[in-house]
C-alpha positions in Angstrom: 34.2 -97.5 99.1 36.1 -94.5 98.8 39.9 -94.3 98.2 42.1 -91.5 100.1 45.8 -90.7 98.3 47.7 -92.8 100.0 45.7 -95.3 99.7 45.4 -94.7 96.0 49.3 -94.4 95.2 49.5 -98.1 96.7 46.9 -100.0 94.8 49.0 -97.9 91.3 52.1 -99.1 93.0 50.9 -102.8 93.1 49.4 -102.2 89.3 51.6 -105.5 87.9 49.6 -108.2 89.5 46.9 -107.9 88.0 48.0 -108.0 84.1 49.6 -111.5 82.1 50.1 -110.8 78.3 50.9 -108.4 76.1 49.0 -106.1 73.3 49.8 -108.2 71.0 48.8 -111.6 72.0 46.2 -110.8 74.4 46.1 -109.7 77.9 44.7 -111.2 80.7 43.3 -108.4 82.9 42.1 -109.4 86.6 41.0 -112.7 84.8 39.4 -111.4 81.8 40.8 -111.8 78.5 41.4 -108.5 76.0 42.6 -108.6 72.6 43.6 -105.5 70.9 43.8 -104.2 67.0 46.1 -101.7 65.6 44.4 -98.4 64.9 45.4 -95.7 62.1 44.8 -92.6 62.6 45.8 -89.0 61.1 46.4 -90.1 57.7 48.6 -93.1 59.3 50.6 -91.0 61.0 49.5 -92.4 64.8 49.8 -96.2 64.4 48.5 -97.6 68.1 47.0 -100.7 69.5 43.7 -100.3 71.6 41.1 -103.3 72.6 39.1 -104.4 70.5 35.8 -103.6 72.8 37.0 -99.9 72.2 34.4 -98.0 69.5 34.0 -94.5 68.6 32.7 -92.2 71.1 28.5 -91.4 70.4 28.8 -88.1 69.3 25.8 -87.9 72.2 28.4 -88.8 74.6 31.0 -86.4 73.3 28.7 -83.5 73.6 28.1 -84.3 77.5 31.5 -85.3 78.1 33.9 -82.7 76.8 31.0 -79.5 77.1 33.7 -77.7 78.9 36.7 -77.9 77.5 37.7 -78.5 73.6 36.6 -81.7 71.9 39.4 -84.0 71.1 39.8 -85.4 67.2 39.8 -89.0 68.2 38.1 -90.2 71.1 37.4 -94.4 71.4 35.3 -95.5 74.4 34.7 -99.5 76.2 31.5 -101.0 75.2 30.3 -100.4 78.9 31.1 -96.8 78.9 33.5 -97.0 81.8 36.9 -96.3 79.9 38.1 -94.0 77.1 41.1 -93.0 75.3 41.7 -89.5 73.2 44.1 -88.3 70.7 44.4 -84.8 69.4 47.2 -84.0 66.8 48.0 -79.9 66.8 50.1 -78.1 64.2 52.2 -77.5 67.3 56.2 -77.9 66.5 57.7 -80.3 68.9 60.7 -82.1 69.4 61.5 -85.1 71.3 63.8 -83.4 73.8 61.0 -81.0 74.5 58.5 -83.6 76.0 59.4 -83.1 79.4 59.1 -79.4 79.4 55.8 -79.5 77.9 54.5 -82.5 80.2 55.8 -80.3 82.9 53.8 -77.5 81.7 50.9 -79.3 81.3 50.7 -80.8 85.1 51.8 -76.8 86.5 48.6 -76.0 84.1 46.6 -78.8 85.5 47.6 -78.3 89.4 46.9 -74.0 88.7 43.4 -75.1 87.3 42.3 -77.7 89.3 44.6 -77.6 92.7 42.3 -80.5 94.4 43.9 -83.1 91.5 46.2 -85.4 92.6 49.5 -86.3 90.4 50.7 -89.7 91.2 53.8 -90.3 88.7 55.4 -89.2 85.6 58.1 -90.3 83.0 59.2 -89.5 80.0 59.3 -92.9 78.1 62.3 -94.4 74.8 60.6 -97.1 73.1 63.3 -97.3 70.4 60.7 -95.8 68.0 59.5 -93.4 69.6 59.7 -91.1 72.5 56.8 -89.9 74.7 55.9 -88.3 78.3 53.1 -88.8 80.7 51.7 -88.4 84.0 48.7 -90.0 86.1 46.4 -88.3 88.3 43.2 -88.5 90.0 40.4 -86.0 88.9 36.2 -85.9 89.4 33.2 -85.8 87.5 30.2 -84.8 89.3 30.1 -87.4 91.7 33.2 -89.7 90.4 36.4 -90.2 91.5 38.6 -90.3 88.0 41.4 -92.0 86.9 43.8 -90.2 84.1 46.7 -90.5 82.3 47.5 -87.7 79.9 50.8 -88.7 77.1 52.4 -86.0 74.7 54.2 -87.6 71.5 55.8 -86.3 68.7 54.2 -87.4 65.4 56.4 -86.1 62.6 57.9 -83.1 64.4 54.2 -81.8 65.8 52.4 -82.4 69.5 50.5 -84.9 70.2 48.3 -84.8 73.0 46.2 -87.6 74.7 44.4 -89.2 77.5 43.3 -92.1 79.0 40.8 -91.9 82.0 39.0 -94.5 84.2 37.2 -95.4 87.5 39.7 -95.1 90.2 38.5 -98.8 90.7 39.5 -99.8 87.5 43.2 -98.1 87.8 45.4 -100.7 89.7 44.3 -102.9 86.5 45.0 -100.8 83.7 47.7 -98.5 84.3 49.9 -101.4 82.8 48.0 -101.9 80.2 47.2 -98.6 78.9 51.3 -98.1 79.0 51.6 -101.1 76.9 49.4 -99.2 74.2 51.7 -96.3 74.8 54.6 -98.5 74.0 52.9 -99.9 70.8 52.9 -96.9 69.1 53.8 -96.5 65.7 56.3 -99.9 66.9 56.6 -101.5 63.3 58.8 -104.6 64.8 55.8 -105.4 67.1 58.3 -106.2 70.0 57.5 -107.0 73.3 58.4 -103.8 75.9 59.6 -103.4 79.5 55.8 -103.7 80.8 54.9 -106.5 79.1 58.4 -108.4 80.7 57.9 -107.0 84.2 54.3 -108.1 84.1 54.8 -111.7 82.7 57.7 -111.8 85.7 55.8 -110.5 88.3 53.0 -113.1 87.8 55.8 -116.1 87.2 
């Protein structure tokens, strides 16, 4: 089955149905229980929770994966191949009231490079913690219709950069999640956030 865009911003738009729990205690995605783990990375300096059926990207895979473009420094993948999650940290100064600009830039870069990509949504997030941007959007591989969100934080005053990316069959499922690990980071009072609340409502 193939998706077209409108079809595709209306299965994101109806993303909380499928999701009860939180990163925390476990998560109940489309009737499948996930528990998640907090990961350090960078020296400690990235403190995020990602499932536990995450592992480290084959360095086979990484080689195929990213053979155009630069390799990220972290990359986790699902035990069935059909998610990952990637975290570079650059020597890049940024502040927290520059997120926007640069998640701006990076969807005019995105859109100039590849002008058949699709952005759905983005938002520039307050945890209490932390602050972070992001934006979704729906990209290819050979003959694969992706789902991405790319995030920019500021991890003691330099950029971030990361991404999340999916089958578009598998987005409607885990957008909420995959904010909820956005939300977790680097949260030392492990509270529960506004996707966790809307989610638990929503399925009520």
């Amino acid at each position: 089955m193939q998706y077209g865009d409108e079809e595709i911003i209306e299965l994101l738009n109806q993303h909380k149905k499928y999701s009860v729990g939180n990163v925390y205690s476990g998560i109940c995605i489309g009737g499948e229980m996930f528990h998640f783990h907090e990961y350090s990375f960078f020296e400690h300096k990235l403190k995020i929770m990602l499932p536990l059926r995450f592992i480290d990207t084959p360095k086979e895979v990484m080689k195929l994966k990213y053979a155009n473009t630069i390799m990220p420094q972290i990359a986790k993948i699902s035990m069935d191949y059909t998610m990952d999650m990637s975290f570079t940290l650059t020597t890049e100064p940024l502040r927290e009231d520059e997120i926007e600009q640069r998640i701006d830039e990076q969807i005019h870069i995105l859109k100039r490079l590849q002008p058949g990509y699709e952005v759905y949504e983005k938002n520039i997030e307050d945890t209490g913690c932390i602050k972070f941007g992001w934006f979704d959007f729906k990209g290819y591989a050979m003959d694969e219709i992706l789902y991405n969100i790319t995030f920019i934080v500021a991890i003691n005053g330099c950029m971030m950069y990361g991404r999340y990316n999916c089958s578009i069959y598998k987005a409607q499922k885990w957008k909420p999640v995959v904010l909820q690990m956005l939300y977790s980071i680097n949260n030392e009072a492990k509270t529960t956030n506004k996707y966790v609340i809307e989610s638990l409502i929503d399925n009520f």
